[in-house]
N, C-alpha and C positions, 0 to 999 in steps of 0.2 A: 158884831162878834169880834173879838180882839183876835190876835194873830198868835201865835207863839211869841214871835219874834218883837210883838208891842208888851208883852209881859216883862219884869225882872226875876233877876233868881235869887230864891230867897235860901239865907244858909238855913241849913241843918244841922244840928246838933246829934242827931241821931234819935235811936226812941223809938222811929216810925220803919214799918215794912216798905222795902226797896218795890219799886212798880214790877208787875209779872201777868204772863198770858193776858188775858182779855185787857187790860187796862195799858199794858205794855205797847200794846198792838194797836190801839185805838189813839192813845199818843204821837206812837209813830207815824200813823198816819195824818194826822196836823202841820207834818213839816212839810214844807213848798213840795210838789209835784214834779217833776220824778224825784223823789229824795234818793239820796246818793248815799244816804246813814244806814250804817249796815248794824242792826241789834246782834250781837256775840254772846251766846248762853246764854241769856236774858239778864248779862251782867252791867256789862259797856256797850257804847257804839263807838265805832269808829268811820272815818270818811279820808282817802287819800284825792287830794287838789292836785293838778297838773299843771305847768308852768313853761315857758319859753325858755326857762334860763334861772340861773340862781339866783340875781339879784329882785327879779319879781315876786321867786317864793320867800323871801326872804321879810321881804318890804308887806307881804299878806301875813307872814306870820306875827312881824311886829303889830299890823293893825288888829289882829288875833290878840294878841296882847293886852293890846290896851283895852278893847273889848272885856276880857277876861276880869281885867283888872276891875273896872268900873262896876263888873257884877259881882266880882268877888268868888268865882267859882273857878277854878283855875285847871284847864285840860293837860294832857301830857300831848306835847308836840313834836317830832319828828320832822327833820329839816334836813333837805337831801336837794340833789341836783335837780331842777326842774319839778320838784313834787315837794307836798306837803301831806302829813299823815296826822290826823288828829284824832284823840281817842278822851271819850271823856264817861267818869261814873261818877257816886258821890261817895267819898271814900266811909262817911260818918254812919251809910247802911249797907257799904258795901255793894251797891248796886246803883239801880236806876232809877231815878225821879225827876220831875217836870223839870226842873231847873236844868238837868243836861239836855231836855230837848229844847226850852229855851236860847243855853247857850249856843246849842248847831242851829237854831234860826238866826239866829243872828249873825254869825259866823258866814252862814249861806248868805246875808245880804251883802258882807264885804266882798264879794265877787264883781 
């Protein structure tokens, strides 16, 4: 069985109903144990990273980046002393689909 985090994310163009209750919840539960994604109104998730120091959150959100980049799904990021705040939906259903639990798998392995 593949992982979240061996998946890619695929765009969306829209069209399709955003994830909710039972399917939402069953997702969430596929990202690495103890997951630290917090589901907000069943719209986004968000997860804040903690850091020694600016120049390590910094250096994690650039590899965030590139990440990002290479799937094409691109979160909003939050860059602050010693902490990193990332919040991610698909903007195209206004909510939440695999591809942002994708992204937080992957995200989780740059740790």
């Amino acid at each position: 069985m593949t992982t979240l985090a061996d998946r890619s994310c695929v765009p969306c163009r829209g069209g399709i109903p955003p994830l909710r209750g039972s399917k939402l919840s069953e997702i969430h539960r596929q990202l690495a144990e103890p997951s630290h994604w917090s589901i907000v109104n069943e719209h986004h998730i968000v997860r804040t990273f903690k850091f020694h120091d600016f120049k390590s959150a910094l250096a994690f959100v650039n590899r965030v980046g590139a990440v990002a980049e290479e799937q094409g799904h691109h979160p909003d990021i939050l860059l602050g002393w010693g902490k990193v705040e990332i919040t991610t939906w698909t903007h195209a259903v206004n909510g939440l689909t695999e591809s942002d639990f994708i992204l937080a798998a992957k995200i989780d392995q740059l740790l």
